[in-house]
N, C-alpha and C positions, 0 to 999 in steps of 0.2 A: 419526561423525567421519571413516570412511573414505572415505564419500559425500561429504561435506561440501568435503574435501580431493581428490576423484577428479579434478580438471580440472588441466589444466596452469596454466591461470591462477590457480585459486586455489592452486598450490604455488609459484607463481611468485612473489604476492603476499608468501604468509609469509613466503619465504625471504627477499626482500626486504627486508620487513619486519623481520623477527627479527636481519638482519648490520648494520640502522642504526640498531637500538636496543641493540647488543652496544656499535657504534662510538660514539654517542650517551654512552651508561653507562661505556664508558672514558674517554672525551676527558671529560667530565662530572668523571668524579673524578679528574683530572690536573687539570684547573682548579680543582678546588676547594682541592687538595692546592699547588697552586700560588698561590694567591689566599691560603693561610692562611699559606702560609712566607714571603710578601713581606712579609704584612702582620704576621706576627711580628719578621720583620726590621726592617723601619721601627719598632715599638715598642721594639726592643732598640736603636737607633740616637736615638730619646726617649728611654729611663732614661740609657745612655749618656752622653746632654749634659747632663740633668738632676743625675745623678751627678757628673760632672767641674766640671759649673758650684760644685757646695755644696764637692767635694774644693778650689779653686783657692781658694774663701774660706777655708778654714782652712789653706791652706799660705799664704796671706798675711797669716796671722794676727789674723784676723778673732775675734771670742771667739764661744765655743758658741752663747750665748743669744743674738747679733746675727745670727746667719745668714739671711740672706736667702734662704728656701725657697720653692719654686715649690708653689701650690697647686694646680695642674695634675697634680702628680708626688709619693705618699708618699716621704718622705726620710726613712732615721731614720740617725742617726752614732751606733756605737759603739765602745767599745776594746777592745783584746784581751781583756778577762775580762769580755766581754758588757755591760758598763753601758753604758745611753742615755746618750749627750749630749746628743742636741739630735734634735728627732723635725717633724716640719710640723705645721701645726694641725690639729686634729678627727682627728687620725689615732691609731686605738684601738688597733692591732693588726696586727703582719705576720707571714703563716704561710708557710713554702713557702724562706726564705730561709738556712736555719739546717744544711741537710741536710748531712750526714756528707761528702758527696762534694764537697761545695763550699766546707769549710773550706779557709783557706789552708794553703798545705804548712806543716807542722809540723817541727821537727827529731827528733831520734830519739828525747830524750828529754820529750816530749810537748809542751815548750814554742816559743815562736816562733825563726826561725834570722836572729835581728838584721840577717845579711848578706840577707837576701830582704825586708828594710824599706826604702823609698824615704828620701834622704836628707830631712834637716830642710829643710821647704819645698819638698818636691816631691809632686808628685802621681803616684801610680803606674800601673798598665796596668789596664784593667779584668781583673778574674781573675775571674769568672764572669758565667754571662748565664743564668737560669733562671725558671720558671713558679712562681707565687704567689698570697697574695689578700692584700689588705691592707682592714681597714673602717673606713670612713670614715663619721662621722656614724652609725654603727650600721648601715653599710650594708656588704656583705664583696661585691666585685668582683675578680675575675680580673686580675693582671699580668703583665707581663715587666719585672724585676727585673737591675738591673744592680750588681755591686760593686766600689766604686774603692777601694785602698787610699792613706793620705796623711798625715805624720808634718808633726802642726804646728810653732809654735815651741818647742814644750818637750820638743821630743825624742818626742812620744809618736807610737805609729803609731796611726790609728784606721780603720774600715771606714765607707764610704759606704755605703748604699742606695739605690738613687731605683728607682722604679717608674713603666711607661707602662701604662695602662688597654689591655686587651684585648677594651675593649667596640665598639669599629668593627671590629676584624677581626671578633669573632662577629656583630656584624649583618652587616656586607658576606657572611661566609660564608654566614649564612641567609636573606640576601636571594639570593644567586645559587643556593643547593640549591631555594629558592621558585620562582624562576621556570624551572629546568630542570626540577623536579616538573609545572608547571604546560605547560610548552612541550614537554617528550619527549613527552605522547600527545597533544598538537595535531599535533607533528611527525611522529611516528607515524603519525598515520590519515592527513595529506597525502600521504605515501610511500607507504601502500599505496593511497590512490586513485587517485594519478598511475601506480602501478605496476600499481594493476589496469585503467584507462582502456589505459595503452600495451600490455598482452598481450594483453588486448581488440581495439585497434585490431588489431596485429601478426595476432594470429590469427585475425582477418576472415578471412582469403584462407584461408586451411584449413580454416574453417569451409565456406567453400564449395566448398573442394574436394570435403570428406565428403561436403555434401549432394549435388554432383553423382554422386560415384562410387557413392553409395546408389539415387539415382534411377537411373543406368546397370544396376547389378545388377537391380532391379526391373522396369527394363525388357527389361533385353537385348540394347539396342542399342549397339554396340560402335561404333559410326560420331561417337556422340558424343565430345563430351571438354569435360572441367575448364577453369575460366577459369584463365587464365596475367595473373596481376599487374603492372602495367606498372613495376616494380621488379625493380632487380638483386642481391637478396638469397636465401638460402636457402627461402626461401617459392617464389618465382617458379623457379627452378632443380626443386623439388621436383617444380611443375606442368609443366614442361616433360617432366620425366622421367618423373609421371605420364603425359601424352600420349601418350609414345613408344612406352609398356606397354603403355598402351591400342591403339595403333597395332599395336603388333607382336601382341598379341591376337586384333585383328581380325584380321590377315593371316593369325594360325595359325588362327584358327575358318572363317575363309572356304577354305580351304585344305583342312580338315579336310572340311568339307561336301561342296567340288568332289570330292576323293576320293573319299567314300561315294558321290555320286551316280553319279561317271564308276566308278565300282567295280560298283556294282548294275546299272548297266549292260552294263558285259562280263561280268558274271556272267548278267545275263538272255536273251544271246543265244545263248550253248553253252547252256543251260541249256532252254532252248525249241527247241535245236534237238535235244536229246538226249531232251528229252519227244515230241518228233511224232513222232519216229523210235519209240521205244520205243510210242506209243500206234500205229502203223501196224502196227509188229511183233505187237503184241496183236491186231489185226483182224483183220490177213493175215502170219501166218509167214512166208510166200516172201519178200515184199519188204522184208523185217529186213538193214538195213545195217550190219552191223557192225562192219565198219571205220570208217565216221564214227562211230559210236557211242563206236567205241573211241577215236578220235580226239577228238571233243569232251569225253569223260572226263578225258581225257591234258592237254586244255586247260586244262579247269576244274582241275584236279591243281595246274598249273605257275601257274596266277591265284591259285588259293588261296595258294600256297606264297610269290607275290611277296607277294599281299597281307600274309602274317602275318612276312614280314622286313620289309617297312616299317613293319610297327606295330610291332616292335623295335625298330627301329632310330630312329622316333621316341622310344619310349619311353626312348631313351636308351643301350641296348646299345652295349659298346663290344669290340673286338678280346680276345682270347682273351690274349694277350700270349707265344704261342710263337715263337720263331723261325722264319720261311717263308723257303726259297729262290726264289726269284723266278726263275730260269733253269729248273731243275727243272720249278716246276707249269706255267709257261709251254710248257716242252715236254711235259708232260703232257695239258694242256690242249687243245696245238694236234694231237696225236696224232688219227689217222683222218681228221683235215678234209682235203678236196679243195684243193688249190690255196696251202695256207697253209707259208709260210715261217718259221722263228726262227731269228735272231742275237740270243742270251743268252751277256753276259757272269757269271758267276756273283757273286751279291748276298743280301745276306737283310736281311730286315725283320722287324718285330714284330707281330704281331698273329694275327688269325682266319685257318687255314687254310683254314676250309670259305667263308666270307666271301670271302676274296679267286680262290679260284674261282671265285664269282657273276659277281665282278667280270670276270676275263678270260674265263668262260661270253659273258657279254652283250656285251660287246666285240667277241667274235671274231663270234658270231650276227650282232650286226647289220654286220659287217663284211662278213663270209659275205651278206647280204641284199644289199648295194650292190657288192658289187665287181662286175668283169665279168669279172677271170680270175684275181686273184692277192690274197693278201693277205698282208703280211710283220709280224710280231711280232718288235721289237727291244726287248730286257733291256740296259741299262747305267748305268753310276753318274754321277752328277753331281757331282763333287767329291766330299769327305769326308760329306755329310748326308744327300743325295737318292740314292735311285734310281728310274730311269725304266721305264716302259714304255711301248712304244711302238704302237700297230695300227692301220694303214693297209691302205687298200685303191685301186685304181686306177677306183673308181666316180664318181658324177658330184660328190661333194662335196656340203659343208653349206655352203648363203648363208649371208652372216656375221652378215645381220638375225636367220639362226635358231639361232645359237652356243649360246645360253643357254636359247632356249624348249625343245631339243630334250631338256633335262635336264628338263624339267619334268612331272609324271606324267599320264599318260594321251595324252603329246600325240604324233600322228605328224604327217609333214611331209606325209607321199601320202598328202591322203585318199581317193584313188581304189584304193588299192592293197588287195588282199584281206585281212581281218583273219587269216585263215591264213597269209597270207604273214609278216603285218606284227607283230604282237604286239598286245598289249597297249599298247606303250607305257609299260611300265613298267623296261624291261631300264636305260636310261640313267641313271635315277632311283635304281635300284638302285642302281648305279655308283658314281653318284656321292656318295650320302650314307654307302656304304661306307668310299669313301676318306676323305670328311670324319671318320668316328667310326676313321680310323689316322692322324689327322693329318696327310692328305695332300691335292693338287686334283686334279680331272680334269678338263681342257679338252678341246677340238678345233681344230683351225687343217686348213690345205691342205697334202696329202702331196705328196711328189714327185713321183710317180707321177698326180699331180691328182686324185686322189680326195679323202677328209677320214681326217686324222690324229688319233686318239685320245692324248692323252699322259696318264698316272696316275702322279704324284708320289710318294713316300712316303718318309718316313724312315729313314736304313740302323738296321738294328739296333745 
């Protein structure tokens, strides 16, 4: 059953299904309930006339045995101490009419109260309307029963009867419970066809999305994508937004790759220059360089150390959440360096101390690499939210074509320039996705000074 029911469409169906034959089965017995009260009505509106018609011959004085009775309608007249008068023909017997609660009121002392009798020659209100059977010819049929009261010419009060056959409202009733028995599971199974065709149509398009995004995993190629439905419903919005997933997937696996490869790469070049060294040193002692030795050690050291903060900081790390003065590490930072100036207004933020060291580390480094004689680090606040840092140098500047490539890891602008001078390539990148995981941006634009201006946003504490 669990299988059975496992598809959106087959739950779709049921439900369907199952809330139009709830709706079906009320409205059903509202009509029935309504079809049986009319039609008791209408019967009670026959005995009714049929009654008033026999009361108005004996208030005109018509005698018992002349009464002109409808043989349409059992009629029986009797008097106050139950005698028949006068009854319709072939009429054997009426049960149902006699009941405790439909006697006329009584006075206190058990007898009738003269003032509640209509006058001589009048016909009085119908005072009950109730269910019965009367038999006819030996045959006992279901009525609605009506009773007139009506004081002929001698003073006497007597009770009408007349009854209307309840035999058309129980056919019409069991004609209409027939065909709603017969028409609910016609209706039924139409409702859940049409309901299972439309969830069917409907989830086409997802169906194919599945099977592409199956075939995508299986293959591995990220470059594909999902058909997008040429409809503006939640189906078509889904595949759009699959695509974009897929997109940005792509973007992070290609990403991820260019990394590893432009990684193993500047791992491979200290790394082979550190084995030739060290296998010359094994041949010949004397010519053991040890200082490059030591130096490309020291490199491979600060490559490893970027490499595993960016797999951090990919993986999501975020800011430490202590309060950092930003005036303080700034001159902390900028302490020992040749040529470097700070104006820090005092400010603090929230996050990684050791983090936002990297960050003005690699700022001021490569700031240090391009200047030609100065470099100034300004600390100040930006209104109530922000505060800035500022590191400029008076070097030749970043084209504005390469604003944003130079954030990007592995890439330098000089490739002519010595990788001992130049880095890795990773300090900016660093930088910048620092800032992002404290909520802040790191751009570049042109210093004053014409160099390129580093500016690092961040939130005041």
């Amino acid at each position: 059953m669990r299988r059975l029911f496992g598809s959106v469409r087959a739950r779709a169906t049921l439900a369907a299904t199952a809330v139009v034959a709830v709706a079906l089965v009320a409205a059903g017995a509202v009509v029935l309930l309504s079809l049986r009260s009319n039609l008791a009505g209408q019967a009670d509106t026959a005995a009714d006339s049929a009654a008033r018609n026999v009361a108005s011959q004996i208030a005109q004085g018509v005698p018992y045995r002349e009464l002109d009775l409808d043989e349409d309608h059992p009629v029986q007249v009797v008097d106050q101490d139950g005698r028949v008068l006068a009854v319709s023909e072939d009429l054997e017997a009426i049960s149902g009419t006699g009941a405790p609660d439909v006697t006329p009121v009584s006075s206190p002392d058990g007898g009738r109260d003269d003032e509640d009798d209509p006058e001589v020659g009048e016909v009085g209100e119908v005072t009950w309307h109730g269910p019965g059977r009367a038999t006819v010819d030996g045959e006992s049929v279901a009525y609605r029963f009506a009773q007139v009261e009506v004081t002929d010419r001698s003073d006497r009060t007597v009770r009408v009867y007349a009854g209307a056959s309840l035999q058309a409202q129980q056919d019409a009733v069991h004609t209409a419970a027939t065909v709603m028995l017969i028409g609910l599971p016609v209706l039924l199974a139409v409702v859940a066809w049409v309901t299972w065709a439309v969830t069917r149509r409907a989830l086409r398009p997802v169906e194919a999305i599945r099977q592409e995004m199956a075939a995508i995993t299986a293959s591995e190629d990220l470059a594909r994508r999902v058909p997008v439905p040429d409809t503006h419903d939640e189906v078509a919005r889904l595949a759009r937004t699959t695509n974009e997933t897929l997109a940005a997937l792509e973007t992070s696996v290609e990403r991820q790759r260019r990394f590893v490869a432009d990684a193993s790469h500047e791992l491979r070049s200290p790394i082979a220059s550190l084995r030739t060294q060290l296998e010359v040193a094994a041949a010949h002692p004397e010519l053991l360089d040890l200082d490059g030795a030591v130096e490309d050690t020291v490199r491979l050291q600060h490559l490893a150390a970027d490499l595993l903060l960016l797999a951090r900081l990919d993986a999501g790390e975020r800011g430490a959440g202590a309060r950092v003065e930003l005036a303080a590490l700034a001159r902390e930072r900028a302490a020992g360096r040749a040529g470097v100036t700070v104006r820090a207004d005092a400010v603090e933020v929230t996050g990684s101390r050791g983090q936002l060291e990297r960050v003005l580390d690699n700022l001021l480094d490569n700031a240090g690499r391009h200047a030609r004689s100065a470099v100034v680090v300004t600390v100040r606040r930006d209104g109530d939210r922000n505060a800035v840092v500022e590191v400029g140098d008076d070097g030749d500047g970043v084209p504005a074509g390469d604003r944003e490539r130079i954030f990007e890891r592995f890439v330098r602008l000089d490739e002519a320039r010595a990788r001992d001078d130049g880095g890795a390539g990773l300090g900016l990148a660093i930088a910048r996705d620092v800032a992002a995981r404290h909520g802040g941006t790191l751009t570049v634009r042109d210093a004053p000074t014409g160099g390129a201006l580093f500016e690092l946003r961040l939130p005041i504490a």
